[in-house]
mmCIF file of the C-alpha atoms, coordinates in Angstrom:
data_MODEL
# 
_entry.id   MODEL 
# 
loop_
_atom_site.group_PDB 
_atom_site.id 
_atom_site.type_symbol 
_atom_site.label_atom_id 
_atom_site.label_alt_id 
_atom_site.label_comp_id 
_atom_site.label_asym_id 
_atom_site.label_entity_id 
_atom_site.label_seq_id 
_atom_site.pdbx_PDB_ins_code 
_atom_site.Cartn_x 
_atom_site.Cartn_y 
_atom_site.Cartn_z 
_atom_site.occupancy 
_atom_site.B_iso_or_equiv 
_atom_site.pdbx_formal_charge 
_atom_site.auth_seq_id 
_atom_site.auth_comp_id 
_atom_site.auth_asym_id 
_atom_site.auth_atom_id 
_atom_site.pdbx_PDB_model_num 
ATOM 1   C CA . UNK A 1 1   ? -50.710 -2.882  48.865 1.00 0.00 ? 1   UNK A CA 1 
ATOM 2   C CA . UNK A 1 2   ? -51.021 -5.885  50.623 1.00 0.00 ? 2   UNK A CA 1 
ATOM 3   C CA . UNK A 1 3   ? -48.494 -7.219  53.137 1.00 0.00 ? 3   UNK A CA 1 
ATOM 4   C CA . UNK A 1 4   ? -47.459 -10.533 51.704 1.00 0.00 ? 4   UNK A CA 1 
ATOM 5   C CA . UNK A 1 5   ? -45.455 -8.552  49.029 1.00 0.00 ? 5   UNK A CA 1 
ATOM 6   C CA . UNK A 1 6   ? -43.599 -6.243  51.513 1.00 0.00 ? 6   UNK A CA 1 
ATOM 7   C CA . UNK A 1 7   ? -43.219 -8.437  54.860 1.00 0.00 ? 7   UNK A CA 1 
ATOM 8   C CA . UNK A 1 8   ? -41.924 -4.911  56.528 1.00 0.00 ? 8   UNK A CA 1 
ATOM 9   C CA . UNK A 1 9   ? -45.366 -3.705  56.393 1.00 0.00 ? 9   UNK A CA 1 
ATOM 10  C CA . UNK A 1 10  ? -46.559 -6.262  58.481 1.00 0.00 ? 10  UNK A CA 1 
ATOM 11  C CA . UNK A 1 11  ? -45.194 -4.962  61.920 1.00 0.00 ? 11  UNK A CA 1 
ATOM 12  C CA . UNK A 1 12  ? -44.630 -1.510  63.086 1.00 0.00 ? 12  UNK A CA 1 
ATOM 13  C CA . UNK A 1 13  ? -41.802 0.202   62.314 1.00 0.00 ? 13  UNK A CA 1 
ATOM 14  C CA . UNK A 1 14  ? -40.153 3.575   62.004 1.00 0.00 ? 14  UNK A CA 1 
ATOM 15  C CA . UNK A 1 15  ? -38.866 6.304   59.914 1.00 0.00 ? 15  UNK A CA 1 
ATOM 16  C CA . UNK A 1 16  ? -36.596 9.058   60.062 1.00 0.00 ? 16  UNK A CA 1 
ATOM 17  C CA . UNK A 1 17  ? -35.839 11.699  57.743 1.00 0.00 ? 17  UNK A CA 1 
ATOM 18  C CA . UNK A 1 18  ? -32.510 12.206  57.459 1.00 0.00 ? 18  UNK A CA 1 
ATOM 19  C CA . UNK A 1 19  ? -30.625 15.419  59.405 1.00 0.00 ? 19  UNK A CA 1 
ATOM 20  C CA . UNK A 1 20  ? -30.392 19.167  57.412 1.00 0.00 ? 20  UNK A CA 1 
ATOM 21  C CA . UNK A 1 21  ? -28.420 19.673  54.248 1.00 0.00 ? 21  UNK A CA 1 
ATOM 22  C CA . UNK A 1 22  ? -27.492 22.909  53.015 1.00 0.00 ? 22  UNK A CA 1 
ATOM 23  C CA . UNK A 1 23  ? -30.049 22.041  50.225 1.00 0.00 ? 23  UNK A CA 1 
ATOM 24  C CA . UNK A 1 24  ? -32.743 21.922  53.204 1.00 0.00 ? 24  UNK A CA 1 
ATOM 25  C CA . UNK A 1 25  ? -31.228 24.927  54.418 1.00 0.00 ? 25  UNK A CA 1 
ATOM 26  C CA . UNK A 1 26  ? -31.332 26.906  51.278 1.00 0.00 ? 26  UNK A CA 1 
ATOM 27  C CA . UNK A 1 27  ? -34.417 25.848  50.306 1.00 0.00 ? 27  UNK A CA 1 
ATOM 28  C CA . UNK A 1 28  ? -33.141 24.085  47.104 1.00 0.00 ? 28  UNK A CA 1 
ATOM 29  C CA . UNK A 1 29  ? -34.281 21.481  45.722 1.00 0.00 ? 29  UNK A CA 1 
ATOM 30  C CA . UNK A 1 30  ? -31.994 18.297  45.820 1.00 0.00 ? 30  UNK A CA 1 
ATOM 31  C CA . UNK A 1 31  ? -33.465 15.457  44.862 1.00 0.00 ? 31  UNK A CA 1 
ATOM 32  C CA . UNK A 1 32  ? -31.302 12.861  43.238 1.00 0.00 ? 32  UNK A CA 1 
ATOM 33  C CA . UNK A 1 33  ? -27.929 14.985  44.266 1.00 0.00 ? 33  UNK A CA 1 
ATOM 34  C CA . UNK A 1 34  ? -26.013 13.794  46.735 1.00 0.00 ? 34  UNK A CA 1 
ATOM 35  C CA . UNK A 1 35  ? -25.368 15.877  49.149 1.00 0.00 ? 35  UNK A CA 1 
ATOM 36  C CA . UNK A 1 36  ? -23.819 15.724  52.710 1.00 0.00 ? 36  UNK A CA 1 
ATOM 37  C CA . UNK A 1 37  ? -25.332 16.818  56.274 1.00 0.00 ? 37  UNK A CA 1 
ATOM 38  C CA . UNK A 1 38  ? -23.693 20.223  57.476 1.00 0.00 ? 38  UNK A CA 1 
ATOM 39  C CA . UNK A 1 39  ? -23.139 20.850  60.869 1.00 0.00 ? 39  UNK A CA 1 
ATOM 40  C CA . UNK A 1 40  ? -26.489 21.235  62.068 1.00 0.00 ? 40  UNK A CA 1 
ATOM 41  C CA . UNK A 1 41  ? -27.916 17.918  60.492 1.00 0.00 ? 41  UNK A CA 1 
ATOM 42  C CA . UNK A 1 42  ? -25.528 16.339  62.663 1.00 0.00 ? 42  UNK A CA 1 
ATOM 43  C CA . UNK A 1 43  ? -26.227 17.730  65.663 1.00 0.00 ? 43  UNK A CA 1 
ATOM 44  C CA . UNK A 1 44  ? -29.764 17.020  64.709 1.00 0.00 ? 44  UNK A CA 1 
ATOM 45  C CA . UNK A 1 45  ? -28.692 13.003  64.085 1.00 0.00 ? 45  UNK A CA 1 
ATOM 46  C CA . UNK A 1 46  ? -27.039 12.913  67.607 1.00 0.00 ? 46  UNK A CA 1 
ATOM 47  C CA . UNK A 1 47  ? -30.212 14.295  68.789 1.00 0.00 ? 47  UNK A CA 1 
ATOM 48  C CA . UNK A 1 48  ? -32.256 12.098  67.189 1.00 0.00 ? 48  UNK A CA 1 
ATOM 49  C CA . UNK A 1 49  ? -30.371 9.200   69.589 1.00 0.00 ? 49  UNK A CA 1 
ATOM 50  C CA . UNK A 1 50  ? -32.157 9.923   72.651 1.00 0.00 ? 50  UNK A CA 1 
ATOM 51  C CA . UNK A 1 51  ? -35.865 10.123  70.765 1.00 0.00 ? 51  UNK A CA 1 
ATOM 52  C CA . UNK A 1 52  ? -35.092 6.797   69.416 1.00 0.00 ? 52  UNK A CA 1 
ATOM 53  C CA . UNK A 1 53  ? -32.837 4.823   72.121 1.00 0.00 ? 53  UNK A CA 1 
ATOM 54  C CA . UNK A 1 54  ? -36.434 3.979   74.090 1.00 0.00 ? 54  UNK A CA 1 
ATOM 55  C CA . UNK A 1 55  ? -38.402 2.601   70.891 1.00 0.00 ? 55  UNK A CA 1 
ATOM 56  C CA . UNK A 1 56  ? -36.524 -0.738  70.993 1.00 0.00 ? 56  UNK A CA 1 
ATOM 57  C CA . UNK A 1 57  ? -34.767 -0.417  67.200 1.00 0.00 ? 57  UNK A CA 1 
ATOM 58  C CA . UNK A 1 58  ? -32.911 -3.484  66.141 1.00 0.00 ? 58  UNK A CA 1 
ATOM 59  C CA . UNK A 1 59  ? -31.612 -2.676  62.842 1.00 0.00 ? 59  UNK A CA 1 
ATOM 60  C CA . UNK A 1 60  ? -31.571 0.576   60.429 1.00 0.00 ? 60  UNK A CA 1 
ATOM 61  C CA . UNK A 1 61  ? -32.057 0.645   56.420 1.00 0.00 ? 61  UNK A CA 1 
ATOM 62  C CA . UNK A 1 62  ? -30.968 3.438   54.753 1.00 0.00 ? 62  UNK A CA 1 
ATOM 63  C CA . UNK A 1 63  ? -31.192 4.812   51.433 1.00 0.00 ? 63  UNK A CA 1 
ATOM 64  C CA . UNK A 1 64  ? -27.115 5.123   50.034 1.00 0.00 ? 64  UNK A CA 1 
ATOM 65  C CA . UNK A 1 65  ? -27.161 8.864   49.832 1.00 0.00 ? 65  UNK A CA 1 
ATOM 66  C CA . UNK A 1 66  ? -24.715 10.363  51.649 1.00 0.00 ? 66  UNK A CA 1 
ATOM 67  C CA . UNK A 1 67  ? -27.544 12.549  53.802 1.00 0.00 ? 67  UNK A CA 1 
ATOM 68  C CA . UNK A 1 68  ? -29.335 9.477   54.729 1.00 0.00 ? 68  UNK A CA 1 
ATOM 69  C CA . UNK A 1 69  ? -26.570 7.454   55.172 1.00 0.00 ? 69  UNK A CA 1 
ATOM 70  C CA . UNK A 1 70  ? -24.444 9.535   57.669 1.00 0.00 ? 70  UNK A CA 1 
ATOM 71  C CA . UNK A 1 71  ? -27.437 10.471  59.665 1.00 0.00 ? 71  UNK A CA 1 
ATOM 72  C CA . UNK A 1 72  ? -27.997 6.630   59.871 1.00 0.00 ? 72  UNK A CA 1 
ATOM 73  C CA . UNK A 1 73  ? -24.445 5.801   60.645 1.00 0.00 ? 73  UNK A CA 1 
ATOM 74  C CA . UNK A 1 74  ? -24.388 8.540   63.546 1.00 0.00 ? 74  UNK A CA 1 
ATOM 75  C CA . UNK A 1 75  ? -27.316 6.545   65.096 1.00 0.00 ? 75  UNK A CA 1 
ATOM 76  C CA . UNK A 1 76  ? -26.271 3.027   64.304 1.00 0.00 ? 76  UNK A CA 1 
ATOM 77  C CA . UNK A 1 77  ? -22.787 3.633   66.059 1.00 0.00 ? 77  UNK A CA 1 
ATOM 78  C CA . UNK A 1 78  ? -24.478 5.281   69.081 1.00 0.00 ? 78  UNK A CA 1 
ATOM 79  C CA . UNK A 1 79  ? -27.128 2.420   69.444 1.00 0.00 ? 79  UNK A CA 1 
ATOM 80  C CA . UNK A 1 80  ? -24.708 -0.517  68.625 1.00 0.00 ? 80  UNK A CA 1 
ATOM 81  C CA . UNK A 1 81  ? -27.324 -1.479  65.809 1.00 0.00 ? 81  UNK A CA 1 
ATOM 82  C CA . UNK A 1 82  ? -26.764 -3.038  62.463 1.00 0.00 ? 82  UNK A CA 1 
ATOM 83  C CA . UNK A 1 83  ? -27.146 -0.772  59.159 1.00 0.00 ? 83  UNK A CA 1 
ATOM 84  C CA . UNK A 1 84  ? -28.238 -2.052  55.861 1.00 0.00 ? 84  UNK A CA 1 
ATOM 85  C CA . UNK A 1 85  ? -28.081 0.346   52.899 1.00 0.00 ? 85  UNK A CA 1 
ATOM 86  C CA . UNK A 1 86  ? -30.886 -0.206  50.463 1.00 0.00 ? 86  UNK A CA 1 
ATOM 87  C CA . UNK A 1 87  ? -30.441 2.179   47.176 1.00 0.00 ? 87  UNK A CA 1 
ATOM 88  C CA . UNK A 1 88  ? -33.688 1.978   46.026 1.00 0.00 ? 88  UNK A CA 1 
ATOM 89  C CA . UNK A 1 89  ? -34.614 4.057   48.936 1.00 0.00 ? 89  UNK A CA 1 
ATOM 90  C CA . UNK A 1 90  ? -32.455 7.064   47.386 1.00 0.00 ? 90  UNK A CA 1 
ATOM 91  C CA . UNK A 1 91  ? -34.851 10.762  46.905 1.00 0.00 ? 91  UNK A CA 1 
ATOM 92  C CA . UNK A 1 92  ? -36.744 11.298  43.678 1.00 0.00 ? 92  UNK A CA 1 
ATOM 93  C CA . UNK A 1 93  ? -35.202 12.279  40.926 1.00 0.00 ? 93  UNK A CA 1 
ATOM 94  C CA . UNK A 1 94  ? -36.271 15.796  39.965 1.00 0.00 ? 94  UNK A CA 1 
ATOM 95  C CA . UNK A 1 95  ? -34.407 16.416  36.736 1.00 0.00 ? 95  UNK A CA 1 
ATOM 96  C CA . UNK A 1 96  ? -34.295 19.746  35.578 1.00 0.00 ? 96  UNK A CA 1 
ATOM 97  C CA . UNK A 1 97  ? -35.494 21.349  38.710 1.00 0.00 ? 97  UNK A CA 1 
ATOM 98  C CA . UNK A 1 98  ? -32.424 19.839  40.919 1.00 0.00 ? 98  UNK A CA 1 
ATOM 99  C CA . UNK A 1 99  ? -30.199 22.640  42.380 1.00 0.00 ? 99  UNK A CA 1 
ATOM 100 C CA . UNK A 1 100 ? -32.895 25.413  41.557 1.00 0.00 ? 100 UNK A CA 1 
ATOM 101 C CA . UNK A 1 101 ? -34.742 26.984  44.805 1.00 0.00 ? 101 UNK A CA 1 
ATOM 102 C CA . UNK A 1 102 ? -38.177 25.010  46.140 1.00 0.00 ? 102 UNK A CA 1 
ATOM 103 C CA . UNK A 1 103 ? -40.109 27.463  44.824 1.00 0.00 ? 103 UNK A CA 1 
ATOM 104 C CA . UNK A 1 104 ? -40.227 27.398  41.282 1.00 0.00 ? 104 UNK A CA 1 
ATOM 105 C CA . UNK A 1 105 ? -41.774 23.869  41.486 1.00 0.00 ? 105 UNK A CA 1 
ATOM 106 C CA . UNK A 1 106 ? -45.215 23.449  40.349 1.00 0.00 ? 106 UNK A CA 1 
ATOM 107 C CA . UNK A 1 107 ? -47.248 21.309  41.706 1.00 0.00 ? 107 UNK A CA 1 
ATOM 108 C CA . UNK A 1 108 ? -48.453 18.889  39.419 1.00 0.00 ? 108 UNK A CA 1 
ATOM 109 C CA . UNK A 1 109 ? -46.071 19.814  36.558 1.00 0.00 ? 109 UNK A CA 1 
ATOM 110 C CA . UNK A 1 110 ? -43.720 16.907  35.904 1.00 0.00 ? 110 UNK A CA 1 
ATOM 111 C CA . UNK A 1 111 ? -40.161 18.534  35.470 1.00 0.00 ? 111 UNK A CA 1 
ATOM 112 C CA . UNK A 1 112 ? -37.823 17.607  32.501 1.00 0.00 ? 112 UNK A CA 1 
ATOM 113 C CA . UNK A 1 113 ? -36.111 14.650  33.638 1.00 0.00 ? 113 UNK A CA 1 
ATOM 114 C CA . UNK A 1 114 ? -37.661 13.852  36.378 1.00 0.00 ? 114 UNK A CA 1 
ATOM 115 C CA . UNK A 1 115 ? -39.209 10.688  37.742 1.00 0.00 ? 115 UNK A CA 1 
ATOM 116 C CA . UNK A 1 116 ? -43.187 10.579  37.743 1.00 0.00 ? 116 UNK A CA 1 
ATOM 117 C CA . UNK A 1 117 ? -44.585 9.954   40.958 1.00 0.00 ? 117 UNK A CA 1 
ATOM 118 C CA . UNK A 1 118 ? -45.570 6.735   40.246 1.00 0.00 ? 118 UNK A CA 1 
ATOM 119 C CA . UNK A 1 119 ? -42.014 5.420   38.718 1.00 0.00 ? 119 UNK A CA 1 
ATOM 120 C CA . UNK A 1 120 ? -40.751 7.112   42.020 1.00 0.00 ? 120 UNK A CA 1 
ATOM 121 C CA . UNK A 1 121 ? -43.548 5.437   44.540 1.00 0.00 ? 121 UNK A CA 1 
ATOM 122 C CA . UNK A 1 122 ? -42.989 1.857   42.783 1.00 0.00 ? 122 UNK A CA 1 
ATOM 123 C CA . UNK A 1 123 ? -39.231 2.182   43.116 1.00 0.00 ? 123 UNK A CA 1 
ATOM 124 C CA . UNK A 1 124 ? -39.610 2.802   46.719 1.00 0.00 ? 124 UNK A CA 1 
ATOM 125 C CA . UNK A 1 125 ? -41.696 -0.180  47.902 1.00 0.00 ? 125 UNK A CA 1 
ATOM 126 C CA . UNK A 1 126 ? -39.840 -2.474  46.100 1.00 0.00 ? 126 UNK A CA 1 
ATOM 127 C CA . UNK A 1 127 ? -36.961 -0.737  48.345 1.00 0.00 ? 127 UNK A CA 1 
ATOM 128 C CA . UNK A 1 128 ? -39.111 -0.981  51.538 1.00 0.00 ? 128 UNK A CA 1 
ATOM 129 C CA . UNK A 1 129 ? -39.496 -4.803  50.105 1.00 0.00 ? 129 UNK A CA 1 
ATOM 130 C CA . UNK A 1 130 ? -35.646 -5.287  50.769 1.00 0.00 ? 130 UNK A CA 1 
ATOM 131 C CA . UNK A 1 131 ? -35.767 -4.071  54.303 1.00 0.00 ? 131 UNK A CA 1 
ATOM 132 C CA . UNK A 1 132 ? -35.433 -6.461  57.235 1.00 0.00 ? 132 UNK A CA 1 
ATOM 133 C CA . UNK A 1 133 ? -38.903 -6.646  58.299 1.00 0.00 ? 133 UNK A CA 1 
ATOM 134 C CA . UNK A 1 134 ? -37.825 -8.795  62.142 1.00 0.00 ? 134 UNK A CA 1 
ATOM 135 C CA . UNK A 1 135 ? -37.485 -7.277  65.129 1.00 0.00 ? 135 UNK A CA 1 
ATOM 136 C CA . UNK A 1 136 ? -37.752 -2.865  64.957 1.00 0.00 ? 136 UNK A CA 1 
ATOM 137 C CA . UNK A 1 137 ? -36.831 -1.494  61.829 1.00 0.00 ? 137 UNK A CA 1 
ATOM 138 C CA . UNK A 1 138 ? -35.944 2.180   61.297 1.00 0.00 ? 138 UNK A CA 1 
ATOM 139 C CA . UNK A 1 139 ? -35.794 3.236   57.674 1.00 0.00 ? 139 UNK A CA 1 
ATOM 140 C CA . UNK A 1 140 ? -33.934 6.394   57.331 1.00 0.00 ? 140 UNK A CA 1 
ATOM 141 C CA . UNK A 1 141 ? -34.533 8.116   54.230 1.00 0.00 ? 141 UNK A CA 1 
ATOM 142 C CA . UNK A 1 142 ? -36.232 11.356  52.428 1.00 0.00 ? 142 UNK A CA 1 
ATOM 143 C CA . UNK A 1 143 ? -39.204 13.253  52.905 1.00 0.00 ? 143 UNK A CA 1 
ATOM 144 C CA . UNK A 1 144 ? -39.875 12.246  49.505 1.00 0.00 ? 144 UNK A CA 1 
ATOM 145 C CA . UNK A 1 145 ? -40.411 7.956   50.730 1.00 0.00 ? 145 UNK A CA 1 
ATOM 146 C CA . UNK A 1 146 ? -42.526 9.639   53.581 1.00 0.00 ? 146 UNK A CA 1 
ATOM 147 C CA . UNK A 1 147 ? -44.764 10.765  51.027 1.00 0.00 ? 147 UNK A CA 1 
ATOM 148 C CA . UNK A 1 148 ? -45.217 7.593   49.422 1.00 0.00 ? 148 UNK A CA 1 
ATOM 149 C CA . UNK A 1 149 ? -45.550 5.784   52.982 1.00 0.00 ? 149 UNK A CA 1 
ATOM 150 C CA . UNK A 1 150 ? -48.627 7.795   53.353 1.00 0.00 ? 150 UNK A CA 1 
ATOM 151 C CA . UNK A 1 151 ? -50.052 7.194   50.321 1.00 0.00 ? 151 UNK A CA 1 
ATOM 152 C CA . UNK A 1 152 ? -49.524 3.855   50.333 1.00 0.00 ? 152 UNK A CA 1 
ATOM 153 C CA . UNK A 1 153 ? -51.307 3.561   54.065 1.00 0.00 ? 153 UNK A CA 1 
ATOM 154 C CA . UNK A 1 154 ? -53.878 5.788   53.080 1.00 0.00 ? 154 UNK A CA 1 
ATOM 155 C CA . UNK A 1 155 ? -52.770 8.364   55.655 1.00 0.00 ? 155 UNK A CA 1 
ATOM 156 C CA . UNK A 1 156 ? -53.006 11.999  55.109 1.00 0.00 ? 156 UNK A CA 1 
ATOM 157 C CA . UNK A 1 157 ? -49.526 13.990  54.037 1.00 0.00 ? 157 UNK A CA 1 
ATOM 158 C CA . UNK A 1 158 ? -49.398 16.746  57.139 1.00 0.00 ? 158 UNK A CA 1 
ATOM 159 C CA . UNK A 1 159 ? -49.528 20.070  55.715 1.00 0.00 ? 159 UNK A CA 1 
ATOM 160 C CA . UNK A 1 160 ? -45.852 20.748  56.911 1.00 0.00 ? 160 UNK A CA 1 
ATOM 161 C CA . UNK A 1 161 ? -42.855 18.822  55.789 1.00 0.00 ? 161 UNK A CA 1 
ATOM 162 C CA . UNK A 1 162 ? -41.793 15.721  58.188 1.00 0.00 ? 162 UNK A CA 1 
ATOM 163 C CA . UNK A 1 163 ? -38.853 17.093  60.166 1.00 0.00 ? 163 UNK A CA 1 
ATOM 164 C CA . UNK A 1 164 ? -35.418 16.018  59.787 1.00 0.00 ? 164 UNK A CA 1 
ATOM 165 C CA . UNK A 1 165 ? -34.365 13.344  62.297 1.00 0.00 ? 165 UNK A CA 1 
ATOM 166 C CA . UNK A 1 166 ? -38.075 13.514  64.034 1.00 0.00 ? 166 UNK A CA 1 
ATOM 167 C CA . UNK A 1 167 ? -39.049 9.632   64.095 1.00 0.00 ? 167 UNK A CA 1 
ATOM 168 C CA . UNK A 1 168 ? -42.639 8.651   63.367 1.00 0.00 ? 168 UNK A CA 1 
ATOM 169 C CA . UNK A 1 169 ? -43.851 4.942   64.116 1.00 0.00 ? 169 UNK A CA 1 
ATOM 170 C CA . UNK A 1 170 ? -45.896 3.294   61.720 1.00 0.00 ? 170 UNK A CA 1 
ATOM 171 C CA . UNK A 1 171 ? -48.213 0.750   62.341 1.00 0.00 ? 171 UNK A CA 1 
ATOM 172 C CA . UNK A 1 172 ? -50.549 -1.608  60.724 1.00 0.00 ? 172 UNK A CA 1 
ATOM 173 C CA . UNK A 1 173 ? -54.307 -1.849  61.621 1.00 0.00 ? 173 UNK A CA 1 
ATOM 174 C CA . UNK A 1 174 ? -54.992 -3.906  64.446 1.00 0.00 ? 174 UNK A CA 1 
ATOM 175 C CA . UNK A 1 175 ? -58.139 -5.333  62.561 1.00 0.00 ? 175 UNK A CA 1 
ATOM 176 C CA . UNK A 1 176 ? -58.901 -6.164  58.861 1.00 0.00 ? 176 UNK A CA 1 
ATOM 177 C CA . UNK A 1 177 ? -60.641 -2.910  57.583 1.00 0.00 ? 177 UNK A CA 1 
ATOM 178 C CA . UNK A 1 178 ? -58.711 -0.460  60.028 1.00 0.00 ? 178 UNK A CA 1 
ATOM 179 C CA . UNK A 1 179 ? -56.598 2.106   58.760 1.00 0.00 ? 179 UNK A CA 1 
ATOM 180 C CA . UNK A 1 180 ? -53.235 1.764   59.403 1.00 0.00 ? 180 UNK A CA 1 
ATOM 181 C CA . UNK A 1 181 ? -52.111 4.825   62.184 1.00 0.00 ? 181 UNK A CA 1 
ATOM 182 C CA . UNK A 1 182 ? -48.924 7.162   62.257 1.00 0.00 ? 182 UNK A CA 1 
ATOM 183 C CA . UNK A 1 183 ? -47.364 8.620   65.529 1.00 0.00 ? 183 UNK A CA 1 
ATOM 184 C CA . UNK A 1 184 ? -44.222 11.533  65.616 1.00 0.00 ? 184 UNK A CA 1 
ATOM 185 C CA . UNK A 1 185 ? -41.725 11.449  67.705 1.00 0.00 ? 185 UNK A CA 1 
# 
């Protein structure tokens, strides 16, 4: 990846997963379903306001679905910031196994349907590539683009789930050569 292609990756910037769905709370996968925040994802989005309020955000991207882009609207009215919606950032696809409980995916089988990793990872940084790279981005989205952030920094996946509305600040290496770091909230 190199930063000429997606100027957002040239600064650091953050990322929030957007608040609990009944999906999250069920365990079920949702994927490309567009689902809304219940009560406790909003609580969890109001929350989220006095974790970010110190970082210095100047504008939030958001993928369009409704999860994302609620949890970004409750923290874009709060902070008084501007809020782009970017579609490509929308959750993977997961045909056939949308609506069905977490557990009867397989990892490494590629469902019916579904988008491959790699259709899914390409369509995301070409949505990171639309993001307003000035000032302090936050990109709220899925844990689905965390994943690909991580691959695409070379950083490993932590063995739990990001949290909803938890930020975490990436940042590029302060040398040529350095790996690029990752930071919670």
């Amino acid at each position: 990846m190199t930063s000429d292609v997606v100027p957002l990756f040239e600064r650091p910037f953050y990322y929030l997963r957007h608040g609990e769905s009944e999906a999250n709370r069920l365990k079920i996968i949702a994927g490309s379903l567009d689902v809304d925040l219940n009560d406790a994802g909003r609580e969890q989005a109001r929350a989220a306001i006095a974790l970010l309020r110190p970082l210095g955000i100047t504008h939030i991207a958001s993928s369009g679905m409704r999860r994302a882009r609620e949890t970004a609207a409750i923290v874009a009215t709060a902070l008084d910031l501007p809020h782009a919606i970017v579609p490509g950032l929308a959750e993977r696809s997961w045909g056939d196994l949308e609506g069905k409980p977490r557990a009867v995916r397989k990892s490494g089988a590629q469902p019916v349907g579904a988008e491959t990793p790699e259709q899914f990872a390409s369509r995301t940084r070409a949505a990171l590539a639309q993001v307003e790279s000035r000032g302090v981005p936050l990109v709220v989205a899925h844990s689905g683009t965390f994943r690909v952030l991580c691959r695409l920094f070379g950083l490993e996946e932590p063995e739990q789930p990001v949290g909803n509305c938890r930020p975490v600040r990436f940042a590029p290496p302060a040398r040529r050569g350095d790996a690029w770091t990752m930071e919670s909230g």
